[in-house]
NUGU-294299 format. One record per residue (C-alpha): x, y, z; residue in three letters. Coordinates in Angstrom, 3 decimals, m for minus. Layout:
! residues N
<atom><x>X</x><y>Y</y><z>Z</z><residu>Ala</residu></atom>
...
***
This chain:
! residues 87
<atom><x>m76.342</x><y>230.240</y><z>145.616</z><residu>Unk</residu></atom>
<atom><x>m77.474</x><y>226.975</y><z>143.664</z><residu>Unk</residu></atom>
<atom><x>m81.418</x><y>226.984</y><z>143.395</z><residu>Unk</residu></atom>
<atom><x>m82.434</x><y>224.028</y><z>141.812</z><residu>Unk</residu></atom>
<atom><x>m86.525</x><y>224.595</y><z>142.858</z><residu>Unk</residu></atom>
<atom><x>m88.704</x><y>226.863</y><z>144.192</z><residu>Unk</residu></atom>
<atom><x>m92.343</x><y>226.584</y><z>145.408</z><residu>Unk</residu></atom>
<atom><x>m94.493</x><y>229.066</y><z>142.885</z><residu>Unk</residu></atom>
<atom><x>m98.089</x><y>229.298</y><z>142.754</z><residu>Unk</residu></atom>
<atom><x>m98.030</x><y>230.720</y><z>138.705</z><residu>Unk</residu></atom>
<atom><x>m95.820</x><y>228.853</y><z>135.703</z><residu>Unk</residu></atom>
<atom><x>m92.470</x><y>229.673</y><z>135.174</z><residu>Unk</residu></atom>
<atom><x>m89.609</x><y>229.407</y><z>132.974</z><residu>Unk</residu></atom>
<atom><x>m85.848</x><y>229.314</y><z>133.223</z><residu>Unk</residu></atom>
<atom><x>m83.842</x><y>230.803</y><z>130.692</z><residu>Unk</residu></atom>
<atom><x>m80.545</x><y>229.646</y><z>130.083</z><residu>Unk</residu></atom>
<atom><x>m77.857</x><y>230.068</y><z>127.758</z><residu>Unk</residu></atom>
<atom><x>m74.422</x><y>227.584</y><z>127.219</z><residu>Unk</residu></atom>
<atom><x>m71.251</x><y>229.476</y><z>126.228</z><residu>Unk</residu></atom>
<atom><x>m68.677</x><y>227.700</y><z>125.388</z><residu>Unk</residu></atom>
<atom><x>m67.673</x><y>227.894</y><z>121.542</z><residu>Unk</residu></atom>
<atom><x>m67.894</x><y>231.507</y><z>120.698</z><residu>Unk</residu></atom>
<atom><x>m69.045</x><y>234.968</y><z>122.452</z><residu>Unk</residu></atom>
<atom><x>m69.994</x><y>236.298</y><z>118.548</z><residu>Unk</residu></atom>
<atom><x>m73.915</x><y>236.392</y><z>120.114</z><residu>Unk</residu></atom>
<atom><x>m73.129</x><y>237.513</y><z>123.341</z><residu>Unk</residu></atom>
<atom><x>m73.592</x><y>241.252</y><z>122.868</z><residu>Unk</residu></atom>
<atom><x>m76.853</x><y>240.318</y><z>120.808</z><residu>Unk</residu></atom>
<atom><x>m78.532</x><y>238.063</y><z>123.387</z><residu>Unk</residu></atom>
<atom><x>m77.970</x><y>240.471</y><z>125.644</z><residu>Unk</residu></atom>
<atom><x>m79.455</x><y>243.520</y><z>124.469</z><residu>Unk</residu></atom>
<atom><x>m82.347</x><y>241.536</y><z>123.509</z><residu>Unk</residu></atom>
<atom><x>m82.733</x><y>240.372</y><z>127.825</z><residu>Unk</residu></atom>
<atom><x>m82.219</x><y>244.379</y><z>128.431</z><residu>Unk</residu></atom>
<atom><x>m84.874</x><y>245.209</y><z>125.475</z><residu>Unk</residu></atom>
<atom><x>m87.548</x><y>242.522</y><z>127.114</z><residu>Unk</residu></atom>
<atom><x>m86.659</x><y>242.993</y><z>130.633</z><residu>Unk</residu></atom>
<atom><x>m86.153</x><y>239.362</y><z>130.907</z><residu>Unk</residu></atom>
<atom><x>m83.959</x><y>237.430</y><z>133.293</z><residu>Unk</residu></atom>
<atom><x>m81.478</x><y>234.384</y><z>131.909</z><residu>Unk</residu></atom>
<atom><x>m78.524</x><y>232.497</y><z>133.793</z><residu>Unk</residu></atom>
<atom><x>m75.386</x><y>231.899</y><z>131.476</z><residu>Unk</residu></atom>
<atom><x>m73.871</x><y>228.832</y><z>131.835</z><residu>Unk</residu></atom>
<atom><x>m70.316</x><y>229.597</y><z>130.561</z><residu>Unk</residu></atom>
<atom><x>m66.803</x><y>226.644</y><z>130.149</z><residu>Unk</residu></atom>
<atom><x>m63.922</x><y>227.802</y><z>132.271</z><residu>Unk</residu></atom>
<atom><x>m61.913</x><y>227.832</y><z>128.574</z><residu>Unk</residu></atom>
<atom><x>m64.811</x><y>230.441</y><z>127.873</z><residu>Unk</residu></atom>
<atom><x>m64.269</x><y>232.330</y><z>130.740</z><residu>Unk</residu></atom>
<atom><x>m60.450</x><y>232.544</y><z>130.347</z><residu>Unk</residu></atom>
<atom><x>m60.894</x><y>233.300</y><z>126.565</z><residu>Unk</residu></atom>
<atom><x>m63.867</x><y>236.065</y><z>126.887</z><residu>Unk</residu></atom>
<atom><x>m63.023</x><y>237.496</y><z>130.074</z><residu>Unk</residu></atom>
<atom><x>m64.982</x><y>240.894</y><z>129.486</z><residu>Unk</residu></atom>
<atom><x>m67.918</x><y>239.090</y><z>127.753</z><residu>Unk</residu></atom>
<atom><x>m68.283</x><y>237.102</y><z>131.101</z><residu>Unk</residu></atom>
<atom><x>m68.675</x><y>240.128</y><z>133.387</z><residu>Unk</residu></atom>
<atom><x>m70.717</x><y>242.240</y><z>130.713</z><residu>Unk</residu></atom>
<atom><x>m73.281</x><y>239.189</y><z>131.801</z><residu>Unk</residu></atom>
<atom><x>m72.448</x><y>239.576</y><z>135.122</z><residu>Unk</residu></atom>
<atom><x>m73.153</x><y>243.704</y><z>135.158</z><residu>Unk</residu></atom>
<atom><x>m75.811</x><y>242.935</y><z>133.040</z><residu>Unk</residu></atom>
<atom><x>m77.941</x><y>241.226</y><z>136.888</z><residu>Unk</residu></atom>
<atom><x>m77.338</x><y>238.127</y><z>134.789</z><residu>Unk</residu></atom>
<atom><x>m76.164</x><y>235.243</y><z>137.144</z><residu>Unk</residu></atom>
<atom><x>m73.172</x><y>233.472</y><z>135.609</z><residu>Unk</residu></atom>
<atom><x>m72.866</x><y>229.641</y><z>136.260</z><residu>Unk</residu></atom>
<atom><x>m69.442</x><y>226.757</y><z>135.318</z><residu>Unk</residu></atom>
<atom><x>m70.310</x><y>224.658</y><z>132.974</z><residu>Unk</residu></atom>
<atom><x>m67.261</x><y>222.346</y><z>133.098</z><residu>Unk</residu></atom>
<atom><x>m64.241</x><y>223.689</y><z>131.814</z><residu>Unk</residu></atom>
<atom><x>m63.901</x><y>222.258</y><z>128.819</z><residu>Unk</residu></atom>
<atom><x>m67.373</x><y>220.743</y><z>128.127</z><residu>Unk</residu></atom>
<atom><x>m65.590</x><y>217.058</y><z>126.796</z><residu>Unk</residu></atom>
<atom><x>m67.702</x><y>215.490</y><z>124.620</z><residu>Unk</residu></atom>
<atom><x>m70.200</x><y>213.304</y><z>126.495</z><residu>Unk</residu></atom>
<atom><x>m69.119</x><y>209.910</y><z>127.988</z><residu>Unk</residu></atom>
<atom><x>m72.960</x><y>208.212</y><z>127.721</z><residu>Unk</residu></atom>
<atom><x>m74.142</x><y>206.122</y><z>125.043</z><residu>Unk</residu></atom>
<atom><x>m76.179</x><y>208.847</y><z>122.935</z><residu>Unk</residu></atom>
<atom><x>m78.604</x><y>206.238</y><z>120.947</z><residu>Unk</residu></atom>
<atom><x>m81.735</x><y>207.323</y><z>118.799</z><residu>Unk</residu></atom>
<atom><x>m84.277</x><y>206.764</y><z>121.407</z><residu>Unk</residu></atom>
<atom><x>m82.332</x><y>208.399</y><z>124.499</z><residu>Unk</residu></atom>
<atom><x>m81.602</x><y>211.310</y><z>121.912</z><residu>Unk</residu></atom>
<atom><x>m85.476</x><y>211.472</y><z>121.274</z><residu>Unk</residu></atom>
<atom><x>m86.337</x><y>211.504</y><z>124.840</z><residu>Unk</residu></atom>
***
C-alpha cells in the first residue's frame, strides 16, 4: 500500500533510508530502530535487492516496510545547478 499522506492532528516524521551502494550499515541502523522503538521505510535498488537478499528481508522481519527505489538508481537526468541544489 502506497501512502503518500495522512490527516494527523500532532507532527510527524517519516523516516527513511536509501540502499543502494552497500548493506555494511544495515545491521547497525537496524538495531538502533529496535533499541528506540522507532519505525523507518527502506527504500532499497532492485541491484540491492538481488545483491543483499537476506539484508532485505532482515528489514522486512524487522515490521520495517521495504519500498523499489529504481533498480539501478542511474544518475539523475535533471540539470542539478547551485540554486536547485540549494533548494
Amino acid at each position: 500500500m502506497d501512502i503518500e499522506a495522512f490527516g494527523t492532528g500532532r507532527r510527524v516524521v517519516a523516516l527513511t533510508f536509501d540502499g543502494g551502494a552497500s548493506d555494511s550499515a544495515v545491521q547497525d541502523i537496524l538495531g538502533t530502530l529496535a533499541d528506540e522503538g522507532v519505525p523507518a521505510t527502506f527504500f532499497v535498488t532492485g541491484q540491492f535487492a538481488r545483491t543483499y537478499p537476506d539484508q532485505v528481508r532482515s528489514i522486512a522481519a524487522a515490521g520495517h516496510p521495504v519500498g523499489n527505489h529504481s533498480d539501478t538508481h542511474p544518475p539523475s537526468r535533471w540539470p542539478r545547478t547551485r540554486r536547485s541544489a540549494r533548494s
